[in-house]
mmCIF file of the N, C-alpha and C atoms, coordinates in Angstrom:
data_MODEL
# 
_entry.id   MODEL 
# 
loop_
_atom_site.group_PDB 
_atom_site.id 
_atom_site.type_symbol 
_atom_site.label_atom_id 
_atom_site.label_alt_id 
_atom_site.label_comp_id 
_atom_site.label_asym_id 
_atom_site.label_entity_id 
_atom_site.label_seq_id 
_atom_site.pdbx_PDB_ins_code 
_atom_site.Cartn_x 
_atom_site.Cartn_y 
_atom_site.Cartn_z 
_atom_site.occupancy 
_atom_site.B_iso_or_equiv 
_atom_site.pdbx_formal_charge 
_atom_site.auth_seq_id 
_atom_site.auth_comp_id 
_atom_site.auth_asym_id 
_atom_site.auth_atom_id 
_atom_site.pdbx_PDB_model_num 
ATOM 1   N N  . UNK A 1 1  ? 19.400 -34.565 2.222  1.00 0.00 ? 1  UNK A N  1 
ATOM 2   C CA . UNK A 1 1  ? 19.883 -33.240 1.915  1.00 0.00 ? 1  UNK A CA 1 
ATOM 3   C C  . UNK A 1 1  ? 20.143 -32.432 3.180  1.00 0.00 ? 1  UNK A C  1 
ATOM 4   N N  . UNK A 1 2  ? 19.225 -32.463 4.555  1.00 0.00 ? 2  UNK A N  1 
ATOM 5   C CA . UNK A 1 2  ? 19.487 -31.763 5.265  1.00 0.00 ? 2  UNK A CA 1 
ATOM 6   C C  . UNK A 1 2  ? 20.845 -32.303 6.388  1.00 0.00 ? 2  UNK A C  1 
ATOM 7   N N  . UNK A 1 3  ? 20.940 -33.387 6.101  1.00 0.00 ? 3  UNK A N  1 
ATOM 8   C CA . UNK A 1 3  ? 22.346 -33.935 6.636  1.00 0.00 ? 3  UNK A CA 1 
ATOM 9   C C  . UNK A 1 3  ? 23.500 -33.318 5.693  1.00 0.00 ? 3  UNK A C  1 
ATOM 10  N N  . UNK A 1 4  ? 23.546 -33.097 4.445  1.00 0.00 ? 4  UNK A N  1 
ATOM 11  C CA . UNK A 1 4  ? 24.705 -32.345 3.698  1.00 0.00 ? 4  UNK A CA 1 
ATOM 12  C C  . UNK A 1 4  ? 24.429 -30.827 4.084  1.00 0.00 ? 4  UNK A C  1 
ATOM 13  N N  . UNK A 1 5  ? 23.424 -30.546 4.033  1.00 0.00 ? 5  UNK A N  1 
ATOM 14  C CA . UNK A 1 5  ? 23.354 -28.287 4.366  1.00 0.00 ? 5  UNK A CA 1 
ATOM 15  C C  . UNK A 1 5  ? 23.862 -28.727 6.052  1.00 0.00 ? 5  UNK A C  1 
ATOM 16  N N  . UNK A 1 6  ? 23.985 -29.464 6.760  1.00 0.00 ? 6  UNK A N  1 
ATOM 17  C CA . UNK A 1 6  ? 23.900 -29.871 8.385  1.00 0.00 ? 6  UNK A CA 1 
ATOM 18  C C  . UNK A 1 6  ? 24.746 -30.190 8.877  1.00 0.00 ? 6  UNK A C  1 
ATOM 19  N N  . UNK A 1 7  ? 25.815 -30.561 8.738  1.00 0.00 ? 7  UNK A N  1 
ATOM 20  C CA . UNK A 1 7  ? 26.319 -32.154 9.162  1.00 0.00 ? 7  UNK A CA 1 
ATOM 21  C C  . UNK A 1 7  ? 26.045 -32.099 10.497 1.00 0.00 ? 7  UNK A C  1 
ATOM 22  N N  . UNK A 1 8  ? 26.618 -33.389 11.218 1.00 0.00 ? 8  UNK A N  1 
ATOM 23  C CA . UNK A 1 8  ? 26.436 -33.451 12.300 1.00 0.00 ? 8  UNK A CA 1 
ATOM 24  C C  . UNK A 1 8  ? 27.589 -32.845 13.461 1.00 0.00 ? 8  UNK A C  1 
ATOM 25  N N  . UNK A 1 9  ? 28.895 -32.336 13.196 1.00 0.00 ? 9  UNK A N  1 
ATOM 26  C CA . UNK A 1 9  ? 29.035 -31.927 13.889 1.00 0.00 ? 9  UNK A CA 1 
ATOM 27  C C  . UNK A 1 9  ? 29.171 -30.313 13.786 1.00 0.00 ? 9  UNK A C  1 
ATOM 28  N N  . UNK A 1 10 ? 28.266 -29.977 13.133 1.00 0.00 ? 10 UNK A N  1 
ATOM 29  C CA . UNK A 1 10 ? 28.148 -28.262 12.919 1.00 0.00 ? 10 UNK A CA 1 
ATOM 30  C C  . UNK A 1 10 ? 26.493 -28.658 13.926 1.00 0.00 ? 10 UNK A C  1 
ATOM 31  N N  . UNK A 1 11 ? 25.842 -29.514 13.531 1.00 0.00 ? 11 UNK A N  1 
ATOM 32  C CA . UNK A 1 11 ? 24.478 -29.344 14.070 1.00 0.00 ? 11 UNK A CA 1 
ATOM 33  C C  . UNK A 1 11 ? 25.125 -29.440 15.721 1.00 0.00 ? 11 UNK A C  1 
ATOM 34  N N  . UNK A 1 12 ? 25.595 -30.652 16.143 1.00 0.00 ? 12 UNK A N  1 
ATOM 35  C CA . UNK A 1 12 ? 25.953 -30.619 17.565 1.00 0.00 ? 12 UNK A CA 1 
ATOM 36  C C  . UNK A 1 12 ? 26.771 -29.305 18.315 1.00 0.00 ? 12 UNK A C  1 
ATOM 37  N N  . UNK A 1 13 ? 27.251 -28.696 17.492 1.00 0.00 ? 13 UNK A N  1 
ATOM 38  C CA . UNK A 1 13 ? 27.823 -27.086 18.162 1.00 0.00 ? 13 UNK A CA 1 
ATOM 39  C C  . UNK A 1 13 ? 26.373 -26.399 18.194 1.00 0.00 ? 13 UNK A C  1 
ATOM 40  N N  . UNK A 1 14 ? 25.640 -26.141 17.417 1.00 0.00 ? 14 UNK A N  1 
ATOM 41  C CA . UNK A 1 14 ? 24.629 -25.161 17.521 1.00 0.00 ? 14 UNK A CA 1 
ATOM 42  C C  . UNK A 1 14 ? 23.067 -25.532 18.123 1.00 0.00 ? 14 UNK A C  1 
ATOM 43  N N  . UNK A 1 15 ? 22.990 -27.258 18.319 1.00 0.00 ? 15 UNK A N  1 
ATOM 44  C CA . UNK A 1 15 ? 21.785 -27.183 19.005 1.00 0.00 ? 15 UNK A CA 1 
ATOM 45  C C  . UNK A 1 15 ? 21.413 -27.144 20.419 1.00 0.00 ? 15 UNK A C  1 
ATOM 46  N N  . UNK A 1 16 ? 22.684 -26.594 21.351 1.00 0.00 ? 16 UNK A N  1 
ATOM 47  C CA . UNK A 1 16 ? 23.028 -26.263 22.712 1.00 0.00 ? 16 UNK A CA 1 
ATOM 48  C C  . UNK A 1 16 ? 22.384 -24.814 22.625 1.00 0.00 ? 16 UNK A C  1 
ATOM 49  N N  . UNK A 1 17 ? 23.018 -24.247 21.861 1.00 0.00 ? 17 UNK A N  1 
ATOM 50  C CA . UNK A 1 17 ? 22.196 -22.376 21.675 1.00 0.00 ? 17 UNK A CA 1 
ATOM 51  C C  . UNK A 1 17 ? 20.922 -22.284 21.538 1.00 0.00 ? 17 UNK A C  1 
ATOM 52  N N  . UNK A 1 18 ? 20.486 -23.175 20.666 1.00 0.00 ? 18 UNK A N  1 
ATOM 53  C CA . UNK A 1 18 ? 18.542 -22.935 20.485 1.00 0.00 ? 18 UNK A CA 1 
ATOM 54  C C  . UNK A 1 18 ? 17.696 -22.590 21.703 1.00 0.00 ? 18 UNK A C  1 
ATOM 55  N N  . UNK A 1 19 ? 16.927 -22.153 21.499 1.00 0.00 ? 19 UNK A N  1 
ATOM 56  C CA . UNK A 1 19 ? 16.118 -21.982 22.417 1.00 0.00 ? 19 UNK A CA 1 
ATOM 57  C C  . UNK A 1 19 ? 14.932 -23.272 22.794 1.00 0.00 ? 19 UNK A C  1 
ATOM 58  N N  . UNK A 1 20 ? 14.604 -23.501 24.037 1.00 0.00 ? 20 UNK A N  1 
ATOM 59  C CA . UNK A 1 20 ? 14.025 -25.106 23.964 1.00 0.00 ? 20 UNK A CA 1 
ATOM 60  C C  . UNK A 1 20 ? 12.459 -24.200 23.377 1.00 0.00 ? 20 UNK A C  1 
ATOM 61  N N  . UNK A 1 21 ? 12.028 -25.933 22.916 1.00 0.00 ? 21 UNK A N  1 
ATOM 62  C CA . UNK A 1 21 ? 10.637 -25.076 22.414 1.00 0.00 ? 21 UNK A CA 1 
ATOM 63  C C  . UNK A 1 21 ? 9.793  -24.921 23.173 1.00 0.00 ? 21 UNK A C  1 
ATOM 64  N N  . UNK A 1 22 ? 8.929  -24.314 22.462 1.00 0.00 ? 22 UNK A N  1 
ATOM 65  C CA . UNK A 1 22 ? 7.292  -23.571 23.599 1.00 0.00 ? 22 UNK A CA 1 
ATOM 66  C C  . UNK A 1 22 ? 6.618  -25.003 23.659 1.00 0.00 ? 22 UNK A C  1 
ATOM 67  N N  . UNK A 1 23 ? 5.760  -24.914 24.915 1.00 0.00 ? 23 UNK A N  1 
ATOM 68  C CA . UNK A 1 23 ? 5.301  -26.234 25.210 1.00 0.00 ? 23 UNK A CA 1 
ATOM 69  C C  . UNK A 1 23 ? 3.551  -26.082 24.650 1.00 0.00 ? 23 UNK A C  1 
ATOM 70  N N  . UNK A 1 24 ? 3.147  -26.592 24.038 1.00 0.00 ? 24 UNK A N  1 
ATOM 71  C CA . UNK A 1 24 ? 2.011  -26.771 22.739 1.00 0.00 ? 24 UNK A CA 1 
ATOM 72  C C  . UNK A 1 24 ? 0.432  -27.018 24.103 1.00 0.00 ? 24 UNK A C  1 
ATOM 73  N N  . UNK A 1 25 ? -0.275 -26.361 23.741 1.00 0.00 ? 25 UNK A N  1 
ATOM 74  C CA . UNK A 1 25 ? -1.519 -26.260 24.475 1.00 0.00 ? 25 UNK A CA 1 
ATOM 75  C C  . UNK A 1 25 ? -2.215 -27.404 24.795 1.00 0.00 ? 25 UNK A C  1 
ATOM 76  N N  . UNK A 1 26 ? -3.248 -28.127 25.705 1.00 0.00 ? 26 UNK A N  1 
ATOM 77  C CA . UNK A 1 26 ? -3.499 -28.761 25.252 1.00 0.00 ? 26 UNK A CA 1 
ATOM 78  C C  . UNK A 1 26 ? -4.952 -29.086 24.816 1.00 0.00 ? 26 UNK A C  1 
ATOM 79  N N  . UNK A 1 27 ? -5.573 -28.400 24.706 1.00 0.00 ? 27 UNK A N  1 
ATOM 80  C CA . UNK A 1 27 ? -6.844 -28.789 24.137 1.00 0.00 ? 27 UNK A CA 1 
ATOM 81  C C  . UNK A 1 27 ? -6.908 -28.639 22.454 1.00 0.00 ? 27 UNK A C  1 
ATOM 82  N N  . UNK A 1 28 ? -6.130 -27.831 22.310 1.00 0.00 ? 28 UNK A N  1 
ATOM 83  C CA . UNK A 1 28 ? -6.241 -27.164 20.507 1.00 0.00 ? 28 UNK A CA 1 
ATOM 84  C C  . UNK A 1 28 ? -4.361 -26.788 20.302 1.00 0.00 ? 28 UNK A C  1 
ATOM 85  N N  . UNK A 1 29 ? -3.740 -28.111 20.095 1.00 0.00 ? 29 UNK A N  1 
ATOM 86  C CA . UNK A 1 29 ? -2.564 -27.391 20.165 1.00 0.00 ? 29 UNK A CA 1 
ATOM 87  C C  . UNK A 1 29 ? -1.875 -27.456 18.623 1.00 0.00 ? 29 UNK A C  1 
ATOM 88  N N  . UNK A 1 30 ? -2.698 -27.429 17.621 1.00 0.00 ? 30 UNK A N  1 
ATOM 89  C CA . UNK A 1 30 ? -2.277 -26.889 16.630 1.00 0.00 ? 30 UNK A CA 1 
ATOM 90  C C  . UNK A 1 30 ? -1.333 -27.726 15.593 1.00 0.00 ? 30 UNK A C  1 
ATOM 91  N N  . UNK A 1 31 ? -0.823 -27.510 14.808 1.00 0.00 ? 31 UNK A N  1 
ATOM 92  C CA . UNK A 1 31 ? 0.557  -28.280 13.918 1.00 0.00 ? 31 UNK A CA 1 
ATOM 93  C C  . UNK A 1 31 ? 1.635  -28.469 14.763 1.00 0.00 ? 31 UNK A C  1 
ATOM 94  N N  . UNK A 1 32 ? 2.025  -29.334 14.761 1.00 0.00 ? 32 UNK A N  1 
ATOM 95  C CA . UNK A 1 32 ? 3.775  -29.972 15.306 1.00 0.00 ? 32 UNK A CA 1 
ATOM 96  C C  . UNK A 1 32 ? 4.337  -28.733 14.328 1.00 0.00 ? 32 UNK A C  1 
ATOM 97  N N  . UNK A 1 33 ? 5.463  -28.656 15.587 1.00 0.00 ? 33 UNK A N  1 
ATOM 98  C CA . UNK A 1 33 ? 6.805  -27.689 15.154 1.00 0.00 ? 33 UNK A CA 1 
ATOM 99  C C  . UNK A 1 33 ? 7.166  -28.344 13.890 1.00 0.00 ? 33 UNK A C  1 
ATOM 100 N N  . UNK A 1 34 ? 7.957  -27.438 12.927 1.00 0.00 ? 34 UNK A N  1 
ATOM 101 C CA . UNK A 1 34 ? 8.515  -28.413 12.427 1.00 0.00 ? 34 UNK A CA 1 
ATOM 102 C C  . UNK A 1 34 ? 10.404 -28.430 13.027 1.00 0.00 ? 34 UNK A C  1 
ATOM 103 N N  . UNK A 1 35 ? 11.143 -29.299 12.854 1.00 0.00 ? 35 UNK A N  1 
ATOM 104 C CA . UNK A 1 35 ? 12.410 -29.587 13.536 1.00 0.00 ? 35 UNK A CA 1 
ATOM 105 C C  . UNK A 1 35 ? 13.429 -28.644 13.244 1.00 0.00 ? 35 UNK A C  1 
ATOM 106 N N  . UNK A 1 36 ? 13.908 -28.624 14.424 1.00 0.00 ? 36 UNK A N  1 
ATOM 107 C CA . UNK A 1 36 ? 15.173 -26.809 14.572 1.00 0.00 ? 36 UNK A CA 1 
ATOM 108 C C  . UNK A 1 36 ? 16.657 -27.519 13.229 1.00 0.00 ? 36 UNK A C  1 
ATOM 109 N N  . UNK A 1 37 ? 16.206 -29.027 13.010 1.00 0.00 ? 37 UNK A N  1 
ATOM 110 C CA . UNK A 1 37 ? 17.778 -28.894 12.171 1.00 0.00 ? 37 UNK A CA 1 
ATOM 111 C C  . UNK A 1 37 ? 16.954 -28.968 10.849 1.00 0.00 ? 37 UNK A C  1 
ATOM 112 N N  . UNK A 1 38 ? 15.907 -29.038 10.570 1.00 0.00 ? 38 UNK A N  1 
ATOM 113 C CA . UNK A 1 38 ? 15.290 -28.742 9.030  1.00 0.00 ? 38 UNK A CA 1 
ATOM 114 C C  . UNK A 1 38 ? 15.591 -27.635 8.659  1.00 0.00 ? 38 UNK A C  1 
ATOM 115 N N  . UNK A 1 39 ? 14.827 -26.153 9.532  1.00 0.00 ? 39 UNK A N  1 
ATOM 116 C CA . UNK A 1 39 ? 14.989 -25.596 9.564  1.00 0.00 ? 39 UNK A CA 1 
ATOM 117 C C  . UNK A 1 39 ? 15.918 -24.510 9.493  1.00 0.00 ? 39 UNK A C  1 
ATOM 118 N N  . UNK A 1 40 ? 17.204 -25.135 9.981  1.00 0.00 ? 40 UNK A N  1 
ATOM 119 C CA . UNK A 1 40 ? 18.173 -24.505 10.633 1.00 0.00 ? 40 UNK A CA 1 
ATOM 120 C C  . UNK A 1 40 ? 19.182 -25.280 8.764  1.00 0.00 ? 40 UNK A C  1 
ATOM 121 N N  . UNK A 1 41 ? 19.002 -26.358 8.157  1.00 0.00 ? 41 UNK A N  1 
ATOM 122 C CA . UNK A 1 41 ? 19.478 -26.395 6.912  1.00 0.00 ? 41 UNK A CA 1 
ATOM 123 C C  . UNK A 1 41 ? 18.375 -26.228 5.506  1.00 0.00 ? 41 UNK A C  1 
ATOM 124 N N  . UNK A 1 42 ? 17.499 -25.069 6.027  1.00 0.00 ? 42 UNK A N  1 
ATOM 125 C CA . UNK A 1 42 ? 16.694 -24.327 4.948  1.00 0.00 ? 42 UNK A CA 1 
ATOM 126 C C  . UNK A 1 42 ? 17.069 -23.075 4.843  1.00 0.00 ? 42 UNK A C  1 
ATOM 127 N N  . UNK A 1 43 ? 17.672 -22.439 6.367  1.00 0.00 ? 43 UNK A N  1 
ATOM 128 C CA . UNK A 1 43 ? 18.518 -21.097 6.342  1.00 0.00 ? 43 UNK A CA 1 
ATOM 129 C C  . UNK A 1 43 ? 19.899 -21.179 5.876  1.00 0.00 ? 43 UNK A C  1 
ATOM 130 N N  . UNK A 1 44 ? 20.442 -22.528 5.708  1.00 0.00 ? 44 UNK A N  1 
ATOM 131 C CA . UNK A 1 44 ? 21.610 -22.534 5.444  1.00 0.00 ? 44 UNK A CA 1 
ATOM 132 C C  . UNK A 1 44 ? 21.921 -22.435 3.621  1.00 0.00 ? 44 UNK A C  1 
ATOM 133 N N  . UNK A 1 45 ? 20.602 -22.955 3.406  1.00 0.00 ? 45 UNK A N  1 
ATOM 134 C CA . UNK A 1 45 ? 20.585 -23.412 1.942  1.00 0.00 ? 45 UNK A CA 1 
ATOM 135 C C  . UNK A 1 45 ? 20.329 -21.608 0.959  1.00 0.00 ? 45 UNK A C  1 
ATOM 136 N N  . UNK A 1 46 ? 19.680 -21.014 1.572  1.00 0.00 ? 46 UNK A N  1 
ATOM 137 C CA . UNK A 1 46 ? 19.120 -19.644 1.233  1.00 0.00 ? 46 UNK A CA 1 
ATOM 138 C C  . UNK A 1 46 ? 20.209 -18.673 1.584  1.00 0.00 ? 46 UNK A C  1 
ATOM 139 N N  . UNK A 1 47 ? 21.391 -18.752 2.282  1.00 0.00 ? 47 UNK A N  1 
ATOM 140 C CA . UNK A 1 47 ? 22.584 -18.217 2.839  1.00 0.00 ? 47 UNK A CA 1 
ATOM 141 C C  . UNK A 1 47 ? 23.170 -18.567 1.768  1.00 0.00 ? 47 UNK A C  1 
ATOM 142 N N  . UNK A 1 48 ? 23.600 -19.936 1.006  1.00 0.00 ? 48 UNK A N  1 
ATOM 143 C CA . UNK A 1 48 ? 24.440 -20.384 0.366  1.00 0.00 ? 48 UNK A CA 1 
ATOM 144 C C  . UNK A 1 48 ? 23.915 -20.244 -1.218 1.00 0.00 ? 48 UNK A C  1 
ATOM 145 N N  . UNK A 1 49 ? 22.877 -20.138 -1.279 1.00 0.00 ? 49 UNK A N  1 
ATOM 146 C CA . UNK A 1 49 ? 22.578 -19.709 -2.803 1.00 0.00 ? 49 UNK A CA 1 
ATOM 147 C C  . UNK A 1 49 ? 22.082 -18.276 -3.302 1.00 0.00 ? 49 UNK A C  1 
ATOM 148 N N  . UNK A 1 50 ? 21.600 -17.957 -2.284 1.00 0.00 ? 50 UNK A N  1 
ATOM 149 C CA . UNK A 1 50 ? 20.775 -16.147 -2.760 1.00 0.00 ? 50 UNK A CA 1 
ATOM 150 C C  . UNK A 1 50 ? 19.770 -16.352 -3.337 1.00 0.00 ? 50 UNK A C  1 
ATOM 151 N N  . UNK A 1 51 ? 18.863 -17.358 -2.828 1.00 0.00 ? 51 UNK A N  1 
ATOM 152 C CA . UNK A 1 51 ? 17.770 -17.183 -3.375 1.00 0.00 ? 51 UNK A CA 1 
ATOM 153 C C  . UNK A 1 51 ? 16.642 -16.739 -2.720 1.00 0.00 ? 51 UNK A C  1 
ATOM 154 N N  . UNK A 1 52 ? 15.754 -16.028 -2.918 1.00 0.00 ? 52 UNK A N  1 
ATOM 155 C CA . UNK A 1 52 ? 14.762 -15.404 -1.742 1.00 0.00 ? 52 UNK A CA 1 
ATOM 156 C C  . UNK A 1 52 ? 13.894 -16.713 -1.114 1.00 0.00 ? 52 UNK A C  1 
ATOM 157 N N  . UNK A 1 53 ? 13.374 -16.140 0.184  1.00 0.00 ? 53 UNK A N  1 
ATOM 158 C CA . UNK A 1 53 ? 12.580 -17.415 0.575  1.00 0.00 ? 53 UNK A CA 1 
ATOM 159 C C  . UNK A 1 53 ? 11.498 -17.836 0.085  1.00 0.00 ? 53 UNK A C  1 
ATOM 160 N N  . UNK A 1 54 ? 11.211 -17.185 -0.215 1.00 0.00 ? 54 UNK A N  1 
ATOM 161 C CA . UNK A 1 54 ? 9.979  -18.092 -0.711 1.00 0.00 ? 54 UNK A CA 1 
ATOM 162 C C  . UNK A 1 54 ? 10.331 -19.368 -2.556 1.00 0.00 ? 54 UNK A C  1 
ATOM 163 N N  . UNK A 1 55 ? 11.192 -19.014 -2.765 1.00 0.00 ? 55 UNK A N  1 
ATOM 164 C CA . UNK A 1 55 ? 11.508 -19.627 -3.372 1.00 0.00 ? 55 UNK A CA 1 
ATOM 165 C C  . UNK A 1 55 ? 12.558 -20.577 -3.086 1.00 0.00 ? 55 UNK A C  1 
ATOM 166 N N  . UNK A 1 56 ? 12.286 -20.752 -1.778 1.00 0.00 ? 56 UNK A N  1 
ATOM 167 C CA . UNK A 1 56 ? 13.166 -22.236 -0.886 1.00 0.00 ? 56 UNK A CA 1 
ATOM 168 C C  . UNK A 1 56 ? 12.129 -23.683 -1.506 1.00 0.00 ? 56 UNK A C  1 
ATOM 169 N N  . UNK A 1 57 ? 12.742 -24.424 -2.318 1.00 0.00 ? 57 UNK A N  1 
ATOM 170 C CA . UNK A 1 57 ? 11.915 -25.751 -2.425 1.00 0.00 ? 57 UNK A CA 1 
ATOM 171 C C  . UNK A 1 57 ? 11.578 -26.289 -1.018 1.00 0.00 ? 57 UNK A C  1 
ATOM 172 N N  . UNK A 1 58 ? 10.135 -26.589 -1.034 1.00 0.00 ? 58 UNK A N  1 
ATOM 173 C CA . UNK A 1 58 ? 9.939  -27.081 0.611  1.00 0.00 ? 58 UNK A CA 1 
ATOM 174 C C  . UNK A 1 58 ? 10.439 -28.737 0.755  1.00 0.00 ? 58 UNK A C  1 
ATOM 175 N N  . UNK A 1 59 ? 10.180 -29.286 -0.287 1.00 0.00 ? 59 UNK A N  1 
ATOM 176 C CA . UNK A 1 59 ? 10.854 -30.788 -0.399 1.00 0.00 ? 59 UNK A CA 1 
ATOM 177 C C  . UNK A 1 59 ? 12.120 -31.174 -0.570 1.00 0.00 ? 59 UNK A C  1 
ATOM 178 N N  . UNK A 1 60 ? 12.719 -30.448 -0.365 1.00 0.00 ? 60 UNK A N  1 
ATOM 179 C CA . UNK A 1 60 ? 14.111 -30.185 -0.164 1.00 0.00 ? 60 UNK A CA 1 
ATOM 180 C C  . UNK A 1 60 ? 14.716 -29.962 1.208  1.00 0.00 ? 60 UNK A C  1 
ATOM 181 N N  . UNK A 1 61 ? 13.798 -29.281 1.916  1.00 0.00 ? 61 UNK A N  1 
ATOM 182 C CA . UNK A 1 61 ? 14.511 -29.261 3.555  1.00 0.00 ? 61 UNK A CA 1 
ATOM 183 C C  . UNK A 1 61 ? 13.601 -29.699 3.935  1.00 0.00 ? 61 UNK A C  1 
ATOM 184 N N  . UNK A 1 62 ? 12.438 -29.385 3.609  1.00 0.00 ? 62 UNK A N  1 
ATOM 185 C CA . UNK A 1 62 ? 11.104 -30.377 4.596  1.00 0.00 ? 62 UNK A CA 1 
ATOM 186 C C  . UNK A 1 62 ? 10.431 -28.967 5.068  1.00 0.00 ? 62 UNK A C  1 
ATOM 187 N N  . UNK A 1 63 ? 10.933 -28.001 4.785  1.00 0.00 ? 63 UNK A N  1 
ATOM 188 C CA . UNK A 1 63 ? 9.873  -26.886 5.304  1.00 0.00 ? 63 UNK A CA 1 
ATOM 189 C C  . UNK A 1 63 ? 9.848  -25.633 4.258  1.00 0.00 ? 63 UNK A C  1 
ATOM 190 N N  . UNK A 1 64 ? 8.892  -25.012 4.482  1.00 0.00 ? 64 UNK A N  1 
ATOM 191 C CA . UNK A 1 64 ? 9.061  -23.619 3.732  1.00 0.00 ? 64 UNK A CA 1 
ATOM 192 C C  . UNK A 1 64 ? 9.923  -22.426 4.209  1.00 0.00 ? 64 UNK A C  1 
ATOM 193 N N  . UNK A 1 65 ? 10.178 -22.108 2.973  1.00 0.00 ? 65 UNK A N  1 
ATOM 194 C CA . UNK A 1 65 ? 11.246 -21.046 3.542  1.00 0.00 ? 65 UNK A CA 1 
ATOM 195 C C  . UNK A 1 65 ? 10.472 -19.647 4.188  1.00 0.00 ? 65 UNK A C  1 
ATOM 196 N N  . UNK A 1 66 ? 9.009  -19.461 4.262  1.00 0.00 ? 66 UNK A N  1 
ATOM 197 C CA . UNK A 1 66 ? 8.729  -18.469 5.723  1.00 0.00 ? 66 UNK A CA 1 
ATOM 198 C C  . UNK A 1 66 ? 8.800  -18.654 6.702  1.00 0.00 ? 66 UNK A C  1 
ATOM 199 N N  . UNK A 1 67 ? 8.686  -20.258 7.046  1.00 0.00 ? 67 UNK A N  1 
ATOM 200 C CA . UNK A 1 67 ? 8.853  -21.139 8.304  1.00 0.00 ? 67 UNK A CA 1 
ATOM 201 C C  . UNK A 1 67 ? 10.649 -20.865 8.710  1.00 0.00 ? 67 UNK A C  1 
ATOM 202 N N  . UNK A 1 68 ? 11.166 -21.094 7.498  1.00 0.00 ? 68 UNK A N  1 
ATOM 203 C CA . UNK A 1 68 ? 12.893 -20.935 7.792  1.00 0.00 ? 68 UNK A CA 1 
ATOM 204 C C  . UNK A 1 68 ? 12.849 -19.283 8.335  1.00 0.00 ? 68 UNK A C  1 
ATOM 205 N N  . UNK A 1 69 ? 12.244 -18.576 7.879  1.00 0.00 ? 69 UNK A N  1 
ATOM 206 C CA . UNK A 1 69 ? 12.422 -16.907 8.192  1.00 0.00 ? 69 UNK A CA 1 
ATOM 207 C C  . UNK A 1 69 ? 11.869 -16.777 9.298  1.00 0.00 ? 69 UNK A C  1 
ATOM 208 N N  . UNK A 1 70 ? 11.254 -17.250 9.791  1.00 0.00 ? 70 UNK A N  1 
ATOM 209 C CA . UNK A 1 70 ? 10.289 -17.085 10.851 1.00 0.00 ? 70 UNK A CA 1 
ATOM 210 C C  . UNK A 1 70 ? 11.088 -17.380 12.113 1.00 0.00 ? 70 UNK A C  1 
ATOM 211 N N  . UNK A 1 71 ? 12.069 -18.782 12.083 1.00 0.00 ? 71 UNK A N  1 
ATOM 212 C CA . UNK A 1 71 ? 12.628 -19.107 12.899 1.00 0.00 ? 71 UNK A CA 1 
ATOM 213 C C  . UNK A 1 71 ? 14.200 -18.501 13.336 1.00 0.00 ? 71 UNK A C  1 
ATOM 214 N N  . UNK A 1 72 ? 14.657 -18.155 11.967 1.00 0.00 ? 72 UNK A N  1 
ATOM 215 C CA . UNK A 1 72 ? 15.905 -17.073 11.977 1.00 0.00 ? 72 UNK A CA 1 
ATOM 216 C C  . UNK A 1 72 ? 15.505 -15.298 12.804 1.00 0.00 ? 72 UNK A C  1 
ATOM 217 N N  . UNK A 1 73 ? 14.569 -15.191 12.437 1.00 0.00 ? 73 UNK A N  1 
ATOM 218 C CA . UNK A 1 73 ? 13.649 -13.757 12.843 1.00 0.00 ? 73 UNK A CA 1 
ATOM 219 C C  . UNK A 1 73 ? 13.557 -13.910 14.684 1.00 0.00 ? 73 UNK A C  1 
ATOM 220 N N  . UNK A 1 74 ? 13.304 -14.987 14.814 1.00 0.00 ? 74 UNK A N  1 
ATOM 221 C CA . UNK A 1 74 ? 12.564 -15.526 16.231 1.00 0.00 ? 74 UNK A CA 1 
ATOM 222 C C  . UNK A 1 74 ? 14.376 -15.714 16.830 1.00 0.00 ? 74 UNK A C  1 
# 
């Protein structure tokens, strides 16, 4: 699914802009990111339907849609 909200050459225009990620601590460094193109087709999916986030299926992009808000916000 996130290859259809994604494709690949919409993802290859926009993952030059991202910002690289924060580099994770290391004694206590917490949950793995989850990935800028999950993400990036969980905002696409909530753009394209109108549905609020939290009512983003997380098994559907692989993340929750506060995680998607969080990263659009950021």
């Amino acid at each position: 699914m996130i290859e259809e909200l994604v494709p690949d050459g919409l993802w290859e225009r926009v993952a030059p802009l991202l910002p690289p990620p924060k580099p994770r601590r290391h004694r206590y460094p917490g949950r793995r990111p989850i990935d800028d193109r999950a993400a990036l087709a969980g905002i696409v999916f909530v753009l394209k339907t109108g549905i609020t986030w939290n009512q983003l299926p997380t098994s559907l992009v692989g993340c929750s849609g506060v995680t998607c808000w969080r990263r659009l916000r950021d």
